[in-house]
N, C-alpha and C positions, 0 to 999 in steps of 0.2 A: 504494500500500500504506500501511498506517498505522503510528501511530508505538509501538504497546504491544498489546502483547496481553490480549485482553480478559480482566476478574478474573473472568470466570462460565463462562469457556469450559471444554469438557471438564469439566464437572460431573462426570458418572459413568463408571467405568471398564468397560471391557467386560470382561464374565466366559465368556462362549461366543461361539463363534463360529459358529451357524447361520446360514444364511440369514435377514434379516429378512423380518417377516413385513406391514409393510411396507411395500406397492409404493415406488417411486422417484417421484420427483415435487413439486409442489405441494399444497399444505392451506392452507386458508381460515380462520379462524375469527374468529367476532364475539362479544366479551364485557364484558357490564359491570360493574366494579367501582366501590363509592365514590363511586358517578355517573357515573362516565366511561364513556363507550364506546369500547374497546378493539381494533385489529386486529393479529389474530396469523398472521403465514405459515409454516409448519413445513414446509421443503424435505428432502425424504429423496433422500438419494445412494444409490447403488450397492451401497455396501457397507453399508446401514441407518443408518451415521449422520446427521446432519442439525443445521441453521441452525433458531433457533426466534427470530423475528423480532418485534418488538410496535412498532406505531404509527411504523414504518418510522426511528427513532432510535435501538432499542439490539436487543440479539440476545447471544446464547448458541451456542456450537456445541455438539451432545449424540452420545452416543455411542448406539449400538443401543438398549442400555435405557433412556437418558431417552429419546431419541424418543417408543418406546412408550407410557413412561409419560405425555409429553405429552400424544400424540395423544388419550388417556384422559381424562384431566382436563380439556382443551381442548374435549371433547365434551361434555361434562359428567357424565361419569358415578360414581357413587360411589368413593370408594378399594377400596371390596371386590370389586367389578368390575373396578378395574385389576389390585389384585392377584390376583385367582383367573387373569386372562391371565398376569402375570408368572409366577405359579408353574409355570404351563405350560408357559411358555417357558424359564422360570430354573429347572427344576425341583430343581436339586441346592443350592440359594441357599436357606438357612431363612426364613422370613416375617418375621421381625423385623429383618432384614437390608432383604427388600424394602420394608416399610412404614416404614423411617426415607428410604430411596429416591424413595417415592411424596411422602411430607414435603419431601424437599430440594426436589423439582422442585415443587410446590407451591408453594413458598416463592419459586422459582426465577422462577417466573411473577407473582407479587406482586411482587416485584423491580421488574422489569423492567416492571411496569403503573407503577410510581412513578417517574420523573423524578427524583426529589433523592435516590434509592435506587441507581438502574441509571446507571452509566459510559455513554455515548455510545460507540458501536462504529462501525469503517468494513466496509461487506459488500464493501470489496474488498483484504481483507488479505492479502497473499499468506503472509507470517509465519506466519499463524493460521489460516489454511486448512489443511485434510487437499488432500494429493497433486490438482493439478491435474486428473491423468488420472483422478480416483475423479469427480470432477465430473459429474453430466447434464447440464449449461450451462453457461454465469458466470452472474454474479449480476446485474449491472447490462448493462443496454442502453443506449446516447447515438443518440438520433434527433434531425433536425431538426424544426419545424414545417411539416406540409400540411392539406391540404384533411383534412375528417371522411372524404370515401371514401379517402385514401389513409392514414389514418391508423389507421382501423378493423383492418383483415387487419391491420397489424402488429402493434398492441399484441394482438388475440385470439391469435395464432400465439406472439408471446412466452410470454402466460403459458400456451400449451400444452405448450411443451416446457420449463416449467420457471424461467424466467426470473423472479425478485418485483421487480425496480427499473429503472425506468425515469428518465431523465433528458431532456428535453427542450430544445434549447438555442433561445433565440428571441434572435433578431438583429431588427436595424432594418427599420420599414416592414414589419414581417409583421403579419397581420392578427390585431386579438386576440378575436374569435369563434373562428377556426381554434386559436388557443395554450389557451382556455376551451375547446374541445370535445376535444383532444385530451387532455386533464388528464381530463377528465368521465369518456371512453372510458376511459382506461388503470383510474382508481380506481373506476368502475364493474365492470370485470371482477375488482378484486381485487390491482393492482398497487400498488407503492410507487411513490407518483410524485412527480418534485421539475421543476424549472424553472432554467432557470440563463441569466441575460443580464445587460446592463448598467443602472445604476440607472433611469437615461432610459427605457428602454423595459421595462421590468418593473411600475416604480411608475405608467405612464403612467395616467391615467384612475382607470376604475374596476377596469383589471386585479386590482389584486391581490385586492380584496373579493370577484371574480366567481371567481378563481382557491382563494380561502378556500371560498367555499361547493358550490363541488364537489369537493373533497378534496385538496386540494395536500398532500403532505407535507413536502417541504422548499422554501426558494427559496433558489436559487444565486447572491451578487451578485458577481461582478467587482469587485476592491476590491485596485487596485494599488499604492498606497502611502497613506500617513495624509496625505502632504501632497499636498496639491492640484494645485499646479501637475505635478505627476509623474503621477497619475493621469491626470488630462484631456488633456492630453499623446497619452495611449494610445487614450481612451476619448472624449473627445471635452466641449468646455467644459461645464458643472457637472453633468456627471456624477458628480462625487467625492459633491456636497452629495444627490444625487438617490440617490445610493447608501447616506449614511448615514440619508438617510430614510426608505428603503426598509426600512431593515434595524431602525431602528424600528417600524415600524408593520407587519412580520412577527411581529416580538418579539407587540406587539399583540392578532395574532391569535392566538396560541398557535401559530403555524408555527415548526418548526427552520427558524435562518438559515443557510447554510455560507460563509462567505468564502472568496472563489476570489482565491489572489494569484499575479499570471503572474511572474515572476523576470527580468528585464535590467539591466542593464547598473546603469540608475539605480534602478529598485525593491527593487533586492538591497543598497544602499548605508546607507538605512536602515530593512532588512529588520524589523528587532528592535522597533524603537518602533509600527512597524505593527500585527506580532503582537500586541503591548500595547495598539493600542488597539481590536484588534476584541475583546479579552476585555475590553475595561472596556468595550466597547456591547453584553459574555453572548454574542457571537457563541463558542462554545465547538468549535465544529468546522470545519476549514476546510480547502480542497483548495490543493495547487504544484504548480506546472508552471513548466518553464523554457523559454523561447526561445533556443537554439542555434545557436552554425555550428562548424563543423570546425575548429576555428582556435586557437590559443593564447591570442592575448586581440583583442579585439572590440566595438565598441561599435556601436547600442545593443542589441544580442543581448550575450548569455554566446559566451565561447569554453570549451569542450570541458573544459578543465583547470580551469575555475572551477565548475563544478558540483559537483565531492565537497566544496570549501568550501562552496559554498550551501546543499547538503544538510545539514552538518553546523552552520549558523547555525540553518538550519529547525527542525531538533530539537533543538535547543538551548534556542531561543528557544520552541517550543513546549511544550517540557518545563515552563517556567519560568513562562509564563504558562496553563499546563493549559489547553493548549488542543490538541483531537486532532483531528491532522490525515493528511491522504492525498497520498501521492504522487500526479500524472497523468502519462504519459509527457512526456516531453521533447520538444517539436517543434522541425524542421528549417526553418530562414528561413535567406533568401539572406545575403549577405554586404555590409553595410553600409549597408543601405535600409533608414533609419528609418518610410517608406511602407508597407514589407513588413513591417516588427516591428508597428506600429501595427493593420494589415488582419489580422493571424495575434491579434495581442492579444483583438479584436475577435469573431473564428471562434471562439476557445475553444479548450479541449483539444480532441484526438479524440474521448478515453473518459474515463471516472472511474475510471481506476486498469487495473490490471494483470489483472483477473478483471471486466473490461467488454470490452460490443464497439460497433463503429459499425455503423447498421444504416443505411441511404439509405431514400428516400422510393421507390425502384424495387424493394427487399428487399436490395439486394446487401448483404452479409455484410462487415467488413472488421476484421481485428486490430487492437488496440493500437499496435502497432510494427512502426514497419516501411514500406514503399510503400504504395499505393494497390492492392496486390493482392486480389482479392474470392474471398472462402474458397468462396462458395456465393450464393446467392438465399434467401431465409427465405421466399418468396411462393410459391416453385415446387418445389424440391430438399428432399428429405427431413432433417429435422432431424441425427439419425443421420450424414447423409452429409455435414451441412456440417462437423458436432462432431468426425466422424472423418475428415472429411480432410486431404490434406497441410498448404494454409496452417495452421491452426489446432493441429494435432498438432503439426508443430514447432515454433508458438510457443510450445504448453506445456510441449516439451522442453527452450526453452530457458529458460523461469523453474526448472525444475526443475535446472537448471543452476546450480550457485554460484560466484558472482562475487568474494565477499570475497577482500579482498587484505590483503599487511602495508602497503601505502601509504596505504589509510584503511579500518582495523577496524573495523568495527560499524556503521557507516551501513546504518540499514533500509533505504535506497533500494536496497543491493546486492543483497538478496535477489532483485529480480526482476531487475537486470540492471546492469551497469557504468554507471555515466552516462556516464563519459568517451568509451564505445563507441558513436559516430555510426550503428552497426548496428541499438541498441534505441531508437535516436530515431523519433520520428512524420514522417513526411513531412506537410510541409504543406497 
C-alpha cells in the first residue's frame, strides 16, 4: 500500500445513485497531446466508479460522474455531447453545474498527461481504494518469465477480466527474447507493464533498449542499501554498480525507475541515507518489503517486533525525501540462514502490494498472504469463480479488517494488516 493519498483522487462527488451506465471493466485509450503520445486505462467497478490511469505512473480515482464524463472526453467527443449524456443522467443537476464538471475532468486529464503537474500514485493503495469487495479484480498481477506460448493466454485472460498492470519479475539465466516478448505481448494488448530484477540481469546486453522499444512502462531495480558491500552481499558482486547504472540509463529513456528495497537485518540499519540516495539519482517511487521470522530479534532477517519500527523509518524517511512508496507483503525465511535470506532476497516479493496477485506460468491463482494456497486456475476456472471464492474472499475480508493499534498509530502499513502478525506474512 502507499504512503499518501492521492491529491486528485475522488475528484467529483456523487449526486445519484442509479445504476451506471457504464458497463464494468477495462477502457483503452490512445491520445496525443503537446506531442506526446498518451495511454489512458479507465477501469469501471461495480458500483460505476472507477481508476483513470495515464502512461501507467499517475491515476485519479473518479466517482460515477467523472467516469462518465471521462469516458467522453477520452473518446473525443465535444463537451456538448458529454453534456447533453450528463443531463440525462444528472437530470435534476442544472448545466452550469455540469459544464464547470466537464472543465474539472478536462483539466483533470491535462494533469495527469504532464509529469511535473501529476503526483506519482501507487495502483495498489489499499488507503485509497473504495471497499475491496466493490472490486472486478486487483489491479496488479506479479508473473514470472516463460516461453511466448505460455505467456500469451495469461496476459490476454488478465486484461479480460479486468486487470491494467502487470509486473514481470526476471531472475538469472532467463532468456531475454522470452522477458522482450513477454513485455511486447502484455503492452501490445493494452496492459501497464513494468519488469522488476537485479541490476546484473536487467541492464545485461541490449535488454533494456529492446525492453524500451516495445513499451516497458516501469523497470523494477533491486536496490538494497546505498552501500555496496550490503547490497552485493544479497544480490551478488557488482550488482550495486550494475544497478545504479541501470537506473540511469532508464532515467534515459524516459522509463519510471521504482527502487525495490528488501528490509534485514543490515539494510534496515542505514535505511535513511539509502532512501536519500535513490531521490538524489529522481528515483521518486519505490517498493519495501521485509524478510521475516517469528522471532523477537534475529539476524540477518527482521524479527517480528522490528517491523512496526521499520515501517515507521520507511515513512518517515520517505516523507522527507518525497519519495512515494509501496508496501509488498512481508515474506517468511527460515531462521538464521543467511543462504535462505540471500535466495528469498533474490525471488522478490510475491506481489506489489496488497490489491496484486501471483499468477504461475501453469495459471494457478495465489494471494498476497499467506501459504502457497491457489485461489483458482486463470487458464481454466471462470474469473467470477476465482474473484468469489473462499481463498481470495477472505483475504479481502481480512484487509477490510482494521489492524491499528495504540502500540503504533498511524502506520499505513496497518491498514492492510499487522506486520507483527506472522498470519499476513508471504510464505516463501
Amino acid at each position: 500500500m502507499s504512503a499518501k493519498p492521492n491529491f486528485l483522487q475522488r475528484l467529483l462527488n456523487v449526486r445519484r445513485s442509479e445504476a451506471p451506465t457504464l458497463a464494468p471493466g477495462m477502457y483503452h485509450f490512445r491520445r496525443e497531446a503537446r506531442g506526446r503520445h498518451a495511454r489512458f486505462h479507465l477501469r469501471v467497478e461495480r458500483d460505476g466508479s472507477g481508476l483513470l490511469l495515464a502512461n501507467a505512473s499517475v491515476a485519479a480515482r473518479m466517482t460515477q460522474s467523472g467516469v462518465l464524463i471521462a469516458s467522453g472526453l477520452l473518446r473525443g467527443e465535444p463537451d456538448a455531447v458529454v453534456l447533453a449524456r450528463m443531463q440525462d443522467v444528472y437530470g435534476g443537476v442544472d448545466a452550469g453545474t455540469l459544464e464547470r464538471d466537464i472543465a474539472r475532468v478536462r483539466d483533470l486529464i491535462a494533469r495527469l498527461l504532464d509529469p511535473e503537474e501529476a503526483a506519482s500514485f501507487n495502483l495498489d493503495d489499499v488507503a485509497a481504494t473504495p471497499n475491496p469487495a466493490d472490486l472486478i479484480a486487483p489491479l496488479t498481477a506479479d508473473l514470472p518469465i516463460g516461453s511466448p506460448d505460455q505467456i500469451r493466454p495469461l496476459v490476454e485472460k488478465l486484461w479480460a477480466v479486468g486487470i491494467p498492470h502487470v509486473v514481470f519479475t526476471v531472475e538469472a539465466e532467463m532468456r531475454a527474447d522470452h522477458v522482450v516478448r513477454a513485455v511486447e505481448r502484455a503492452s501490445d494488448i493494452g496492459l501497464i507493464t513494468g519488469v522488476r530484477g537485479r541490476g546484473l540481469d536487467l541492464g545485461a546486453g541490449t535488454l533494456l533498449n529492446d525492453l524500451a522499444n516495445v513499451g516497458v512502462d516501469h523497470v523494477s531495480v533491486y536496490y538494497a542499501s546505498h552501500r555496496r558491500e550490503i547490497h552485493d552481499a544479497l544480490y551478488g558482486a557488482g550488482d550495486h554498480a550494475a544497478a545504479e547504472d541501470l537506473i540511469r540509463r532508464v532515467r534515459a529513456r524516459e522509463i519510471t525507475p521504482v527502487g525495490e528495497v528488501v528490509l534485514t537485518d543490515a539494510t534496515l540499519r542505514e535505511l535513511e541515507e539509502t532512501v536519500a540516495v535513490l531521490n538524489a539519482q529522481a528515483v521518486r517511487n519505490a517498493g519495501f518489503w521485509a524478510l521475516a521470522e517469528p522471532t523477537e530479534t534475529t539476524a540477518p532477517a527482521l524479527g517480528a517486533n522490528a517491523l512496526p519500527q521499520a515501517a515507521a523509518r520507511v515513512e518517515a524517511a520517505s516523507h522527507q525525501q518525497n519519495v512515494q512508496y509501496v508496501w509488498y507483503p512481508t515474506v517468511r525465511v527460515a531462521v538464521g540462514d543467511a543462504s535462505i535470506v540471500q535466495a528469498a532476497a533474490r525471488r522478490g516479493p510475491r506481489c506489489s502490494g496488497d490489491l496484486a496477485l501471483r499468477v504461475e506460468l501453469d495459471g494457478r491463482v495465489i494471494a498476497p498472504r499467506g501459504g502457497q494456497g491457489v485461489a483458482g486456475n486463470l487458464l481454466t476456472d471462470p474469473w467470477d469463480a476465482i474473484w468469489a471464492g473462499p481463498a481470495l474472499v477472505g483475504y479481502r475480508a481480512r484487509l477490510q479488517t482494521p489492524t491499528h493499534c495504540d502500540t503504533c498509530p498511524g502506520l499505513a502499513l496497518c491498514a492492510a494488516d499487522c506486520p507483527k502478525d506472522p498470519n499476513g506474512w508471504a510464505d516463501a
